[in-house]
C-alpha positions as CSV (number, residue, x, y, z in Angstrom):
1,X,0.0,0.0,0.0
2,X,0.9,3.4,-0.9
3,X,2.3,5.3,1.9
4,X,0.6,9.2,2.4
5,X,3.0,12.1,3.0
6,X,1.8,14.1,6.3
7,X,3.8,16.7,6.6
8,X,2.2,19.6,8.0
9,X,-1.5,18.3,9.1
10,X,0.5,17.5,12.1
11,X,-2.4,16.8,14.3
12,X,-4.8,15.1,12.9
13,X,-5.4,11.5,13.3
14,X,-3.7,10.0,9.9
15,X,-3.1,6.5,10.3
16,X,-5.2,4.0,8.3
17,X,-7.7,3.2,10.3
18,X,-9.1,6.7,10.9
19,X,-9.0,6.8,6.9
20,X,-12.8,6.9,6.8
21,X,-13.2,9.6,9.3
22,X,-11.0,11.9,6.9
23,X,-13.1,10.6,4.0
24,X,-16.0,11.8,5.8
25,X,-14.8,15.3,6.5
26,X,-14.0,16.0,2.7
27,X,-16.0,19.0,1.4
28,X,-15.3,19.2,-2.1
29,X,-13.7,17.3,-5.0
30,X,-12.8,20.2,-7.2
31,X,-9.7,18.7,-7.5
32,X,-11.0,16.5,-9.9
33,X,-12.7,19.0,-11.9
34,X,-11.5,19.0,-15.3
35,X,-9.0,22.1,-15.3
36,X,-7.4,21.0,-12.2
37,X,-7.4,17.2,-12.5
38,X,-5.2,17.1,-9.8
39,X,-4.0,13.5,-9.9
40,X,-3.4,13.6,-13.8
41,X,-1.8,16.9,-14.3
42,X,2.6,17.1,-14.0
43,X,3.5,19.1,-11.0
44,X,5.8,21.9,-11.8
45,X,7.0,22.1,-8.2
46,X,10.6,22.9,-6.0
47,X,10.7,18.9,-5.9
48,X,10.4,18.4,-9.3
49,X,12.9,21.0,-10.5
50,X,15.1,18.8,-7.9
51,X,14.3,15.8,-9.5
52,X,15.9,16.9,-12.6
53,X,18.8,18.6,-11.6
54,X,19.7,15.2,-9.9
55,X,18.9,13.4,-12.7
56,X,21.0,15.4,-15.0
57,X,24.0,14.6,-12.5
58,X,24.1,18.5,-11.5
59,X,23.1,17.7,-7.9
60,X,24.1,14.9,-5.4
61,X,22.6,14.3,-2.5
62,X,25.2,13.8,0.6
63,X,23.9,10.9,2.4
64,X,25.1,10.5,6.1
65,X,24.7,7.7,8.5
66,X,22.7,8.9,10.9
67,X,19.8,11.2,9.0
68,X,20.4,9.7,5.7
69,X,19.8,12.2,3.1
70,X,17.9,15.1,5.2
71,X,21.0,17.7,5.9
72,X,21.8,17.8,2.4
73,X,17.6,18.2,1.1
74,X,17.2,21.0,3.1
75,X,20.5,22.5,1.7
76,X,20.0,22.3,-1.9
77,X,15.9,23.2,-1.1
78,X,17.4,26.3,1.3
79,X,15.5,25.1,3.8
80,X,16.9,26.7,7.4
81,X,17.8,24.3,10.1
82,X,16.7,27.1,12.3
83,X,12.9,26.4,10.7
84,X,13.1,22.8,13.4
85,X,9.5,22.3,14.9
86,X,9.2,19.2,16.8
87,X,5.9,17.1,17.3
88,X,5.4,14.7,19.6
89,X,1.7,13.4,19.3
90,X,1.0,9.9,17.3
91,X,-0.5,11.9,14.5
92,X,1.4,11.0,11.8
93,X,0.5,7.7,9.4
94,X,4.7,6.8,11.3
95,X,2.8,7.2,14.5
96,X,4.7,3.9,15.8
97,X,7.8,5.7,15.1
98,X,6.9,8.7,17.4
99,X,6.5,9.6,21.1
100,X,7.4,12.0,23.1
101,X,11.0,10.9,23.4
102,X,11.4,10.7,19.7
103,X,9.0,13.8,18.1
104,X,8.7,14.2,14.4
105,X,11.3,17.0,13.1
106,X,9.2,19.2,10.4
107,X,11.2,21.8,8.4
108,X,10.3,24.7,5.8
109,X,10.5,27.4,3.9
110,X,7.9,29.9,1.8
111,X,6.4,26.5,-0.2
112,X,8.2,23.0,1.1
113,X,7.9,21.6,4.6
114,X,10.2,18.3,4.9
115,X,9.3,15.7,7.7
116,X,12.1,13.8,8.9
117,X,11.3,10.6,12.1
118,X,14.0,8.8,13.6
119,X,14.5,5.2,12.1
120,X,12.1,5.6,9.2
121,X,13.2,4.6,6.0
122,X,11.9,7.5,4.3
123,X,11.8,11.1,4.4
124,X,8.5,12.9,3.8
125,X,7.7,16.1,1.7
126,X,5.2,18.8,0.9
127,X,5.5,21.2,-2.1
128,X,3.7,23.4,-3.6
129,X,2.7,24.0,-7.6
130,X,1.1,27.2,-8.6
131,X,-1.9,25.3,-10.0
132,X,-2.0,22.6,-8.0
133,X,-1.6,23.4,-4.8
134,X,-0.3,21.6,-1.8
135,X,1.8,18.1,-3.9
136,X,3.0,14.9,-1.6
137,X,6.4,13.4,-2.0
138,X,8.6,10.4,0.3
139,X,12.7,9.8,-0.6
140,X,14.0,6.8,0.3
141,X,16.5,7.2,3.2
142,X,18.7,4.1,1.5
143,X,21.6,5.0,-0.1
144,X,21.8,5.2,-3.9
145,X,23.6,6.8,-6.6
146,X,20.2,9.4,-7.5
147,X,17.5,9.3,-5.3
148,X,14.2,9.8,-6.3
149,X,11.5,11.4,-5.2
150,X,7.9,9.3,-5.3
151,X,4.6,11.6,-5.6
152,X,1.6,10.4,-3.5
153,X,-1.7,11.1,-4.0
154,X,-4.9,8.9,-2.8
155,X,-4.1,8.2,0.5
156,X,-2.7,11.7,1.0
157,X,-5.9,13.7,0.1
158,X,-7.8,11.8,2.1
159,X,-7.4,14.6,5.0
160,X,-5.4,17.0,2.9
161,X,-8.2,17.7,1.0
162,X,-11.3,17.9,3.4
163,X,-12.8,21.0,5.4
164,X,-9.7,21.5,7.2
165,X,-7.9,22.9,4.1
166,X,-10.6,24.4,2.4
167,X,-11.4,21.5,0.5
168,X,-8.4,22.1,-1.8
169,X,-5.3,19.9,-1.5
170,X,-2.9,21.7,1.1
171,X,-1.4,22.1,4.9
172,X,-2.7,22.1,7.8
173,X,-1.2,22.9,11.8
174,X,-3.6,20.7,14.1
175,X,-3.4,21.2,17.7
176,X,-4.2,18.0,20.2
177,X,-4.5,17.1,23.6
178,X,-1.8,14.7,24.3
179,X,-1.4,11.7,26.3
180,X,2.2,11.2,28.0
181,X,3.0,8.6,25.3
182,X,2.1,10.9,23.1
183,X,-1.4,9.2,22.2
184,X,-4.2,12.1,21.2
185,X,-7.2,12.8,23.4
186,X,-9.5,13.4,20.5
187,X,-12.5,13.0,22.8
188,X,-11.0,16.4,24.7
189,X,-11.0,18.0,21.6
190,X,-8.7,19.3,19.0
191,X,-8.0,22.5,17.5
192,X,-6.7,23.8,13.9
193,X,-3.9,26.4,14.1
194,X,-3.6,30.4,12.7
195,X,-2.6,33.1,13.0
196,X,-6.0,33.8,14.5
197,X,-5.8,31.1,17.4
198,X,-5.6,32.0,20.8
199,X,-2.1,31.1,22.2
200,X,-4.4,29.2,24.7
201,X,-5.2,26.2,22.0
202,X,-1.8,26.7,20.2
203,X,0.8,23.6,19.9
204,X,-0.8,21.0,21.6
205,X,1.3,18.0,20.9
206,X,4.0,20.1,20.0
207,X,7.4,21.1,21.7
208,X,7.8,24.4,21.7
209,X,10.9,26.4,23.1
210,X,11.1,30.5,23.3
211,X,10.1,33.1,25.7
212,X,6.1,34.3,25.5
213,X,6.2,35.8,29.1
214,X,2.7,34.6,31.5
215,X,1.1,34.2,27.8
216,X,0.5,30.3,28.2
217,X,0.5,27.5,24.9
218,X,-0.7,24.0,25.2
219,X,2.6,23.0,23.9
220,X,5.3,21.0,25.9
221,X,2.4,19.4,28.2
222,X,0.2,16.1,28.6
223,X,-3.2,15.4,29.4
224,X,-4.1,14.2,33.0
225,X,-6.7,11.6,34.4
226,X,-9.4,10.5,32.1
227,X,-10.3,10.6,28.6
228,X,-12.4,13.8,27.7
229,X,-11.0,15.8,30.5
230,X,-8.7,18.1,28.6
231,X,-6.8,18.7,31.9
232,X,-3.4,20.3,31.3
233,X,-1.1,22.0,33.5
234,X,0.1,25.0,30.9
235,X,2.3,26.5,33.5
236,X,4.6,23.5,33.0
237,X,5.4,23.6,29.6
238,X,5.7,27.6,29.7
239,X,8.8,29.9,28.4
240,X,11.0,26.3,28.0
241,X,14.2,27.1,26.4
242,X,16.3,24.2,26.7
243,X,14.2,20.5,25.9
244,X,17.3,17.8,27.4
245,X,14.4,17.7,29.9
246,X,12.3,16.1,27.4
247,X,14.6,14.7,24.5
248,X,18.1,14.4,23.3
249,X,18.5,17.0,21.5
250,X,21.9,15.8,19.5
251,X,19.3,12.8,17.8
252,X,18.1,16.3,15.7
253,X,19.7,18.5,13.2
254,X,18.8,21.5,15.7
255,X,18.4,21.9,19.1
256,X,15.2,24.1,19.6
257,X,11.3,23.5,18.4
258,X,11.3,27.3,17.5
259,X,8.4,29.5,18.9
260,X,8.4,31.6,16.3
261,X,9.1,29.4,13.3
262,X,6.0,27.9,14.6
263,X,3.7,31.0,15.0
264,X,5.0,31.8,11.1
265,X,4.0,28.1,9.8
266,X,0.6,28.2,10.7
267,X,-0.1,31.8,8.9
268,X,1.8,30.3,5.8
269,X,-0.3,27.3,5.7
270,X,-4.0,29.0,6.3
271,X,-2.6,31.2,3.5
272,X,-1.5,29.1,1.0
273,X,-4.0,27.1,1.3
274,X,-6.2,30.5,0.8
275,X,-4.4,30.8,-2.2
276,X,-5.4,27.6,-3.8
277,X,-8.8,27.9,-2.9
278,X,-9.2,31.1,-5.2
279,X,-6.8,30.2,-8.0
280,X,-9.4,26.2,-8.2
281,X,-12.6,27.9,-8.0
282,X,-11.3,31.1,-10.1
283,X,-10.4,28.7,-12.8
284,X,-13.8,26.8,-12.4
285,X,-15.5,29.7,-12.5
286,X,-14.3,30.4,-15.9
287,X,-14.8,27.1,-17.2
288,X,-18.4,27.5,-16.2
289,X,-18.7,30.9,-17.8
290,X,-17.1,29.3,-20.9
291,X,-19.9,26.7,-21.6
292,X,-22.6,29.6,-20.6
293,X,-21.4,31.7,-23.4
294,X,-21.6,28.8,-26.1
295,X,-24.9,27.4,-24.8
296,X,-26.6,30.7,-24.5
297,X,-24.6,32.2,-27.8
298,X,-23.1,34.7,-25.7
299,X,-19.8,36.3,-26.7
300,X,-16.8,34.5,-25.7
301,X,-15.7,36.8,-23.6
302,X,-18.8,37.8,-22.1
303,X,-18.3,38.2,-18.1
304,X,-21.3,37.8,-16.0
305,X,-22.0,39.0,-12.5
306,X,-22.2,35.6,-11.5
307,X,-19.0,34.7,-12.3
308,X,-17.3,38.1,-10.7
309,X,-19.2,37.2,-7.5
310,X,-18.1,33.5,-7.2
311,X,-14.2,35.1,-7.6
312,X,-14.9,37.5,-4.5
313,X,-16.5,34.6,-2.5
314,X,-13.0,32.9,-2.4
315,X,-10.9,36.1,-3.1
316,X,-12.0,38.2,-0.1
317,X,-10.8,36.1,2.3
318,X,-7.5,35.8,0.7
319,X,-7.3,39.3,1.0
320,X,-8.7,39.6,4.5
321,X,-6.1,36.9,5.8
322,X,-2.9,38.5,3.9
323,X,-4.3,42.0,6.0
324,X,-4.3,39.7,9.2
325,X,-8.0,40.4,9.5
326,X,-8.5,38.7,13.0
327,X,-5.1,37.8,13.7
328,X,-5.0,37.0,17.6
329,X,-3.2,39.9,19.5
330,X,-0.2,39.3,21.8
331,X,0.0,40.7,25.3
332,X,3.5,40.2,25.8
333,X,6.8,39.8,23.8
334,X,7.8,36.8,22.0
335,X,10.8,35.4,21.5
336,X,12.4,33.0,19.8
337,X,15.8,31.0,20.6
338,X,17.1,28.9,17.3
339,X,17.9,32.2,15.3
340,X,15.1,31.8,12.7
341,X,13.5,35.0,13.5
342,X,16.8,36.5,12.5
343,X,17.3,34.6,9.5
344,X,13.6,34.8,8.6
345,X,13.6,38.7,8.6
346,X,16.7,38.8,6.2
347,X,15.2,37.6,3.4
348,X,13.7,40.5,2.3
349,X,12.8,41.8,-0.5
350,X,13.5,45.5,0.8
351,X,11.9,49.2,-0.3
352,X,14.2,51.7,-0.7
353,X,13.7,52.9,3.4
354,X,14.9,48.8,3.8
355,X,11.3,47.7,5.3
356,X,10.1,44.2,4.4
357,X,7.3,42.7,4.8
358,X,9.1,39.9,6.8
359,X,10.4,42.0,9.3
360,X,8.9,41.0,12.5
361,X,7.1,42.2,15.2
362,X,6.5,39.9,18.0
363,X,5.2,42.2,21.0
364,X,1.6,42.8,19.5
365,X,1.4,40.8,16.3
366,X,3.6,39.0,13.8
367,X,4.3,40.8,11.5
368,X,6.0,44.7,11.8
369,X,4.1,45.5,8.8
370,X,0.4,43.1,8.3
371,X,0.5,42.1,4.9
372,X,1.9,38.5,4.3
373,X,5.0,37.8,2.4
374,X,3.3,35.0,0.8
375,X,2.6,38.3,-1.9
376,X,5.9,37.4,-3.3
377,X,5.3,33.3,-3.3
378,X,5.0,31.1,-7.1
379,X,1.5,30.0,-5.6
380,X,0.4,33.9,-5.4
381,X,2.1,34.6,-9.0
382,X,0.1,31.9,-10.1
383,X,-3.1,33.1,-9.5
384,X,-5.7,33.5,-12.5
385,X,-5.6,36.9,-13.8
386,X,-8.8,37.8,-12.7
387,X,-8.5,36.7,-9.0
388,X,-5.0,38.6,-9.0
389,X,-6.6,41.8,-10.1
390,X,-9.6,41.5,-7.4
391,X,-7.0,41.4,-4.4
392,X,-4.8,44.4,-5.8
393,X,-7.6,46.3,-6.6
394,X,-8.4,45.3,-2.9
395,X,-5.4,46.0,-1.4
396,X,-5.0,49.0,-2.7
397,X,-8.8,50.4,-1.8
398,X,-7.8,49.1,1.9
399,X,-4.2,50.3,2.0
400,X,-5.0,54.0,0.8
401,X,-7.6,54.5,2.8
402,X,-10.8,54.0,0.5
403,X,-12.2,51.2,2.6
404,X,-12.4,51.9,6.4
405,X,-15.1,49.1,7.3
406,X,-15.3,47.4,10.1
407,X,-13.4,44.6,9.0
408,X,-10.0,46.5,8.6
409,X,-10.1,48.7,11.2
410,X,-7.3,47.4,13.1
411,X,-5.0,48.4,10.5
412,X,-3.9,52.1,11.5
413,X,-3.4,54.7,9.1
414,X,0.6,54.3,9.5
415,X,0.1,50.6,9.1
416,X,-1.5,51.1,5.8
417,X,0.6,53.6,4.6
418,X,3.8,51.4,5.3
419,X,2.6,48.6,3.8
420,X,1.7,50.4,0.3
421,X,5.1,52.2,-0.3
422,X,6.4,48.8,0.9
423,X,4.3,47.1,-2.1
424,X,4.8,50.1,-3.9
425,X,8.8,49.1,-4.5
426,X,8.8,45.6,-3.8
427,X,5.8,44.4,-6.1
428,X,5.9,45.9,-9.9
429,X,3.0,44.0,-11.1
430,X,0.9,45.4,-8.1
431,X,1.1,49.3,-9.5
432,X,1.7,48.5,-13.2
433,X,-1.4,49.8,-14.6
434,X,-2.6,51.5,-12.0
435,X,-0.9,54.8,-12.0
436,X,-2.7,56.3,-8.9
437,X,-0.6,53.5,-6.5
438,X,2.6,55.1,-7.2
């Protein structure tokens, strides 16, 4: 049987026999739908692109002993060690592999998270293609001259496509209530993970090191007494910064399970997964719209109101999530302790005053300056030319003012104004025909 990559639906129950229960919670099969055809369309992915250069004998893979071929992936996939988030919970389909002595190690970057388990034979993988969305890989962790990477499908979308995602293919960040085995309390609950979570049902299952001040996480902690009791002492697991107490931290490439590496993950995945949502029903939109025209002898490139509207249903909250719109505020600082803050806020790209929009914040919010970095990411290029036009022409009648409802008032005037001249240098295509953004 063909074996499902689970790379970031961390927390949800994954194994085989709680198949049906994911089957269950599916919402949509647009996937299938004739231009996406998910599982019969070539992936032009980070993996892929890979694939080939390994093939081609441009690449090798250094393969060591003890992690196989992980150190050099996340090289050659610039993936930072610093990204390390350790879970401990049996949610993974290599539950047997994991417990709270040996967590899964989940790394990233803006579109690949990589799964690594001590003493599996396989490394697992999650890409993203522009059209496609969230794609599934494993590498075998033998040695060989190339390795190759295998794409999954079935078994994966089982949960990664469901109401969880959106009911597109993509990521999810599940929190659990955890036994001290690391068996989930799904009777107690469970809860998915954004930036608009209360820190209270954050990271359950999850090791989590950094200082967050009397803010309190359900990471680092375990469920006492009975099933369905949700008891947890969060004073425990609070502002940890070393974990010897709970693993040995040389079994991992890093020595941290980063705070805000993790905070940062479960934007990106709400997002992206945001962002495949409006480029699938976009480009089903405009399928349906197609065969409208002919049927009704329309012009080909007649656009009805219909169509416009279904783009804002799954646009609007694209654009409301890469505002922050309901991001959960912090009351006290965080901080983080593997460095990836640092090297997260490097990356840039800068304006010409050397803002980003990855610089961070950390005492109120995430982000310095509340528009996502995801702006810049292939999935966000890739976007349908209509949906991409709907959340400029958003962004811009939020960011200069022109919209002050409700829904973005926590964005201040500064905040706004920031954020534009940011855009304004960083992100040609989001002025070029609009001569009133410059």
């Amino acid at each position: 049987m063909r074996r499902c990559v689970m790379t970031a639906a961390i927390a949800m129950a994954v194994a085989l026999p709680f198949a049906g229960l994911a089957v269950a919670m599916q919402t949509s099969d647009d996937s299938d739908d004739e231009v996406i055809q998910y599982l019969k369309t070539a992936s032009h992915d980070p993996i892929v692109r890979l694939q080939k250069e390994i093939d081609a004998g441009r690449v090798r893979l250094d393969y060591e002993s003890d992690r196989g071929y992980l150190k050099a992936l996340l090289k050659e996939l610039r993936i930072p060690i610093s990204s390390q988030m350790l879970v401990f919970s049996k949610t993974s389909f290599q539950r047997d592999l994991i417990d709270p002595y040996a967590p899964r190690a989940l790394y990233f970057n803006d579109n690949t998270f990589v799964g690594y388990v001590q003493g599996s034979s396989l490394v697992e993988v999650s890409t993203l293609d522009p059209q496609l969305g969230a794609v599934f890989y494993i590498l075998d962790q033998h040695k060989g001259e190339r390795p190759r990477f295998v794409r999954q499908s079935y078994e994966c979308l089982q949960c990664h496509t469901s109401a969880m995602t959106g009911g597109v293919p993509g990521q999810m960040m599940r929190s659990v209530y955890a036994h001290a085995d690391g068996q989930p309390d799904f009777a107690s609950g469970t809860y998915l993970t954004t930036d608009q979570s209360p820190l209270r049902e954050r990271w359950g299952g999850w090791y989590v090191t950094g200082k967050h001040g009397a803010q309190r996480h359900m990471g680092n902690g375990f469920v006492q007494g009975a099933s369905g009791t949700a008891a947890m002492d969060m004073d425990k697991g609070a502002n940890i910064t070393n974990l010897s107490r709970y693993i040995d931290p040389t079994h991992y490439l890093g020595r941290y399970s980063d705070i805000v590496a993790l905070m940062v993950a479960e934007h990106q995945t709400h997002l992206q997964n945001l962002i495949t949502k409006a480029s699938y029903h976009t480009r089903i939109a405009l399928r349906y719209e197609q065969m409208l025209n002919k049927e009704l002898n329309r012009p080909p490139d007649y656009r009805a109101e219909s169509t416009m509207s279904r783009i804002k249903s799954v646009c609007e909250p694209l654009v409301k999530a890469m505002l922050f719109v309901g991001e959960e505020p912090l009351t006290e600082p965080i901080t983080g302790m593997s460095g990836f803050a640092e090297q997260f806020a490097a990356q840039g790209p800068h304006d010409k005053q050397q803002r980003s929009l990855r610089q961070l914040d950390l005492k109120r919010r995430l982000l310095r300056y509340p528009c996502s970095y995801l702006i810049y990411s292939e999935a966000f290029d890739g976007l349908p030319s209509l949906a991409k036009q709907f959340v400029y022409q958003r962004l811009w009648e939020v960011l200069s003012g022109k919209d002050t409802s409700a829904d973005f008032a926590r964005l201040s005037p500064e905040d706004r104004r920031n954020v534009l001249e940011i855009l304004r240098d960083t992100k040609p295509e989001f002025v070029a025909g609009h001569p009133e953004r410059l």
